[in-house]
C-alpha positions as CSV (number, residue, x, y, z in Angstrom):
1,X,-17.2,-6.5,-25.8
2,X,-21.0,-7.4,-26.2
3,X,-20.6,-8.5,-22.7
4,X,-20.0,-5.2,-21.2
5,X,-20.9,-2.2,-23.3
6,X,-24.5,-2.8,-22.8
7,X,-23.8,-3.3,-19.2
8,X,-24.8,-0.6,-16.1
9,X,-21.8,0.3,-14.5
10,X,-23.6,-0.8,-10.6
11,X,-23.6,-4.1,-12.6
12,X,-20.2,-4.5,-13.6
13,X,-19.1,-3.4,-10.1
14,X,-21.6,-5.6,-8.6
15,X,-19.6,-8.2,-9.9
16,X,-16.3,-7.9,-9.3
17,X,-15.5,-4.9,-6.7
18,X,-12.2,-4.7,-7.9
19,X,-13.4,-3.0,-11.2
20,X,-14.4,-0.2,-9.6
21,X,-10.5,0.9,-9.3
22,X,-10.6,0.1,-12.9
23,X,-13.3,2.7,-13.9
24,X,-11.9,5.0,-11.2
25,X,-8.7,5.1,-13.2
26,X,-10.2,5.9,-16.4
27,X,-12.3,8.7,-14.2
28,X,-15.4,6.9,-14.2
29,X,-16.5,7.2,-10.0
30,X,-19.1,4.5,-9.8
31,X,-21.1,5.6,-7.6
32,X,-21.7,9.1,-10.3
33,X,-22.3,7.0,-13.0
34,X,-24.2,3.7,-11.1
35,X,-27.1,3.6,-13.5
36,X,-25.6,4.4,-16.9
37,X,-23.8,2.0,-19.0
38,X,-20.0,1.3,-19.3
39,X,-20.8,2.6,-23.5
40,X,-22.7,5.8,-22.0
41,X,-20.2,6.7,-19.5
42,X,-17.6,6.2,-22.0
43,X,-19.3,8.7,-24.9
44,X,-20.1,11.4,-21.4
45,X,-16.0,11.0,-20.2
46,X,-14.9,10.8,-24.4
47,X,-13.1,7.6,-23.4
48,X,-12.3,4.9,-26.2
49,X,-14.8,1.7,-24.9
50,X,-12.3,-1.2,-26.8
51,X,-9.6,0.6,-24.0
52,X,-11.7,0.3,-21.2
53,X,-13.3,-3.2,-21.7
54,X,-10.0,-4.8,-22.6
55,X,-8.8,-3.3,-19.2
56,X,-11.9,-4.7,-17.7
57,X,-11.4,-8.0,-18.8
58,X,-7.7,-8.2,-18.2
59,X,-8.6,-7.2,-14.7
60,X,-7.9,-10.3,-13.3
61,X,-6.2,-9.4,-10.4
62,X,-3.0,-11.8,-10.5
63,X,-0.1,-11.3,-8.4
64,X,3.5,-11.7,-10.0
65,X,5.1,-13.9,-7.8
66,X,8.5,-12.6,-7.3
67,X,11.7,-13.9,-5.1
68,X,12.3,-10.5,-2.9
69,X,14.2,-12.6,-0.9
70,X,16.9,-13.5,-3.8
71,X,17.4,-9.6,-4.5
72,X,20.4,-7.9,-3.1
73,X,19.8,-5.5,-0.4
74,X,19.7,-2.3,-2.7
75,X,16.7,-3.9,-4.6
76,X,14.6,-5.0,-1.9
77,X,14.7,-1.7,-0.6
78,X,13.8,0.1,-4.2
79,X,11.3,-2.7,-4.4
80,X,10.0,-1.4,-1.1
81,X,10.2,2.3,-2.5
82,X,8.6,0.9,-5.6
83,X,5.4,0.0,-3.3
84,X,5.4,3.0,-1.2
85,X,4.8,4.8,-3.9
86,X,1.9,3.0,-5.2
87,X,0.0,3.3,-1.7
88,X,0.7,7.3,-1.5
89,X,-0.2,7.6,-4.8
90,X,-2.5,5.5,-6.1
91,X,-4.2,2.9,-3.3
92,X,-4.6,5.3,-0.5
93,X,-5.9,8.5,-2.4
94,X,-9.0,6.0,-4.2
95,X,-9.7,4.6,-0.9
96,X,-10.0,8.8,0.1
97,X,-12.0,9.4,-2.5
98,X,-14.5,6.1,-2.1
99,X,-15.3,7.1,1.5
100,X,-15.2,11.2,0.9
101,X,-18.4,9.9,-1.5
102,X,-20.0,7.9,1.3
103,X,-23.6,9.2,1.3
104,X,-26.1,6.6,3.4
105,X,-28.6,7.8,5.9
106,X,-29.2,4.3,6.9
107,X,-29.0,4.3,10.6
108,X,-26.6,1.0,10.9
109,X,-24.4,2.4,8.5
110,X,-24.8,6.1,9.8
111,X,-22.1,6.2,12.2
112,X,-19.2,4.0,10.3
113,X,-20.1,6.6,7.6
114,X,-19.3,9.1,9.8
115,X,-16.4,7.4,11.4
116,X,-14.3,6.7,8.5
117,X,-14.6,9.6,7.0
118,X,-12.7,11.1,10.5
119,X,-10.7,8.2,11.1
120,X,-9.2,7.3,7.7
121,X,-7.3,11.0,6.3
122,X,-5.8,10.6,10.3
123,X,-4.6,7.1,9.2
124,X,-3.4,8.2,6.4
125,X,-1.5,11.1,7.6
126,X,0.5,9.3,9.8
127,X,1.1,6.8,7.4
128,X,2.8,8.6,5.1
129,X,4.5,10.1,7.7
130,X,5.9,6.7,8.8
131,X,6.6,5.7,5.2
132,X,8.8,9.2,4.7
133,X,10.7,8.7,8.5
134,X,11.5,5.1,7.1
135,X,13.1,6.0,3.9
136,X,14.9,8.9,5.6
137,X,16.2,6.9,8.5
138,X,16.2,2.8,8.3
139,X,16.6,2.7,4.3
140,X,19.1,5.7,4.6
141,X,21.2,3.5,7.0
142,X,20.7,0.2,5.6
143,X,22.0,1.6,2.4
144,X,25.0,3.6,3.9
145,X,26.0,0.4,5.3
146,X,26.1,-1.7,1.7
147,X,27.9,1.6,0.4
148,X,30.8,0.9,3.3
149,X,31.2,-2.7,2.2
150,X,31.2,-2.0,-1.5
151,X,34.5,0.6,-0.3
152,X,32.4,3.5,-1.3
153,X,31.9,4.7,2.6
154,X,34.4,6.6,4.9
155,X,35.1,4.7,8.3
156,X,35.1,7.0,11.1
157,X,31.5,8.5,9.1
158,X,30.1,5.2,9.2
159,X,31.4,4.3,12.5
160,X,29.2,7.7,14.4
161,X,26.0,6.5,12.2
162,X,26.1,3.5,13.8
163,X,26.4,4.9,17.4
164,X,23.9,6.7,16.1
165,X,21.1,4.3,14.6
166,X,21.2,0.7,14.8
167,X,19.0,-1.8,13.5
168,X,17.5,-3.1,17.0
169,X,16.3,0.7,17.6
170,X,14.5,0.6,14.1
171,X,13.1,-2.9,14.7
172,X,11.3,-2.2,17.7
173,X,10.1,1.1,16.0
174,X,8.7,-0.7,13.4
175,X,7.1,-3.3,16.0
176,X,4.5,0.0,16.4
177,X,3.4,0.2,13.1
178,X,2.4,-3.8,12.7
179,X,-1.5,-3.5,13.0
180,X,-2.2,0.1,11.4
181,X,-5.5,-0.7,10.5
182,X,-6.9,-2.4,14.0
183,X,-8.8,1.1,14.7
184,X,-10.7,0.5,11.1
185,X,-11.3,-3.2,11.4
186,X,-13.0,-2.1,14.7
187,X,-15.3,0.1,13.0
188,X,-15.9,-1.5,9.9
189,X,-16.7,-4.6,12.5
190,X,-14.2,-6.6,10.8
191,X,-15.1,-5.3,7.4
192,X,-18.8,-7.8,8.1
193,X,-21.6,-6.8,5.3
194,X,-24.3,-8.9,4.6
195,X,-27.2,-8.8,1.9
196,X,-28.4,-5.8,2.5
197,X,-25.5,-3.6,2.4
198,X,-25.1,-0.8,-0.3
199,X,-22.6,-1.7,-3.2
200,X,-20.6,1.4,-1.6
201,X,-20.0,0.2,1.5
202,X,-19.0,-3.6,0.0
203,X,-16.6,-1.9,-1.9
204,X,-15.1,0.5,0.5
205,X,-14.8,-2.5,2.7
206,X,-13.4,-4.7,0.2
207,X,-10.7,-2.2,-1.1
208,X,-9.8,-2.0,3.3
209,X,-9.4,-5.7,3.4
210,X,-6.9,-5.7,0.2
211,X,-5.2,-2.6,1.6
212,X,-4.5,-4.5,5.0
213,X,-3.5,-7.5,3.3
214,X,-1.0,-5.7,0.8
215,X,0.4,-3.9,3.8
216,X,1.1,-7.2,5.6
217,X,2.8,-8.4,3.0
218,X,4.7,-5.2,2.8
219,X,5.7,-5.8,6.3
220,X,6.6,-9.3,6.1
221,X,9.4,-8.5,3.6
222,X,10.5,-6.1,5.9
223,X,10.5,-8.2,8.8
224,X,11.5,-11.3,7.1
225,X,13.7,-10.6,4.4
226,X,15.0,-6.8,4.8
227,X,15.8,-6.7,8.6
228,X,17.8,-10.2,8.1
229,X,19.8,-9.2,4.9
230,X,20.6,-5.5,6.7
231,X,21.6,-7.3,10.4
232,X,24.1,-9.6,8.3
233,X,25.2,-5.8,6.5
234,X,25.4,-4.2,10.2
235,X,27.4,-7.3,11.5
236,X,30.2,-7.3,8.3
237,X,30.6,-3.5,8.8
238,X,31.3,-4.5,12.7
239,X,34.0,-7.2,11.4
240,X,35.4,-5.0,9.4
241,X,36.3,-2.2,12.3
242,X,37.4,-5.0,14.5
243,X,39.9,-6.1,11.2
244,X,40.7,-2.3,11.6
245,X,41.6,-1.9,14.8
246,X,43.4,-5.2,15.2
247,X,45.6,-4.1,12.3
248,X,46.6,-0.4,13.9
């Protein structure tokens, strides 16, 4: 504990960018607090300092490595629910609040300043406006058509939602949403710092780059694992009306 408590908080950040979603969780904003240390802010906030350094040092950022692609289809998509939820609730509102604090009068960094702070609640608006069409529409579906096949689905119901939907009509839909984040990548210059940038700006950048990577991954398993599980769904439902009609 030695290690930390003594510590300024620009240090700790400094050092690992990732701890300042740490403090920001325990309501210490880094950027408020830059030049006391962890123990100080800690006695201002009344937070116990064991709770916040063990958190600290746990914070080692390891991913569970898990095989989506073994789940059945209603757990990839409550996975997928699962990690919706974190980016409405938790990712995207710090990354809000990092550049809402942006305060630099450093010509460079000026205008990204100013360009983020326009550019990112639009992102995020329609974001979540994505994430809500997709669990009202495609996971809707998807899980209508596992419903039919367990016998829990009526046939001439399921039969209109599929003149209705489809899954190639949601795929190419979701082709548009691939590269969210080009318009910030472009402003951030690819998320470039060198030496001289402010610890802000490394970690608003940083906290992009992990955002863009996590929602990547969130649209590989879509494209890779959830699309191919609900096109083999959409195909036995098919089977099933032609078993149907072949029998009347």
């Amino acid at each position: 504990m030695c290690t930390l408590n003594k510590k300024r908080i620009i240090e700790i950040v400094d050092c690992n960018y990732i701890n300042a979603s740490v403090l920001y969780y325990f309501g210490i904003e880094f950027y408020n607090y830059s030049e006391q240390t962890l123990e100080e802010a800690c006695a201002e906030k009344g937070l116990k300092l064991e709770t916040v350094v063990r958190r600290l040092e746990l914070n080692t950022h390891c991913e569970e490595i898990v095989a989506i692609n073994e789940f059945p289809i209603d757990l990839v998509i409550e996975y997928l629910k699962h990690t919706h939820y974190i980016f409405i609730k938790q990712k995207l509102p710090y990354i809000g609040k990092l550049i809402e604090n942006l305060n630099t009068d450093e010509s460079k960094l000026a205008q990204i300043t100013k360009d983020l702070k326009f550019v990112f609640p639009l992102f995020v608006e329609d974001f979540i406006h994505h994430i809500y069409q997709e669990e009202d529409t495609l996971f809707s579906y998807i899980l209508n058509l596992d419903s039919f096949l367990k016998g829990r689905g009526n046939l001439s119901k399921m039969y209109f939602e599929m003149e209705r939907h489809g899954l190639s009509q949601y795929a190419a839909e979701h082709k548009e949403h691939d590269d969210e984040m080009l318009g910030i990548r472009q402003i951030t210059h690819q998320y470039s710092i060198n030496s001289d940038t402010p610890l802000h700006i490394r970690v608003v950048y940083a906290e992009l780059e992990s955002l863009e990577k996590e929602l990547k991954t969130h649209a590989k398993i879509e494209n890779e694992i959830l699309f191919l599980k609900a096109l083999a769904l959409e195909k036995d439902v098919l089977d099933k009306f032609h078993q149907k009609i072949q029998y009347n």
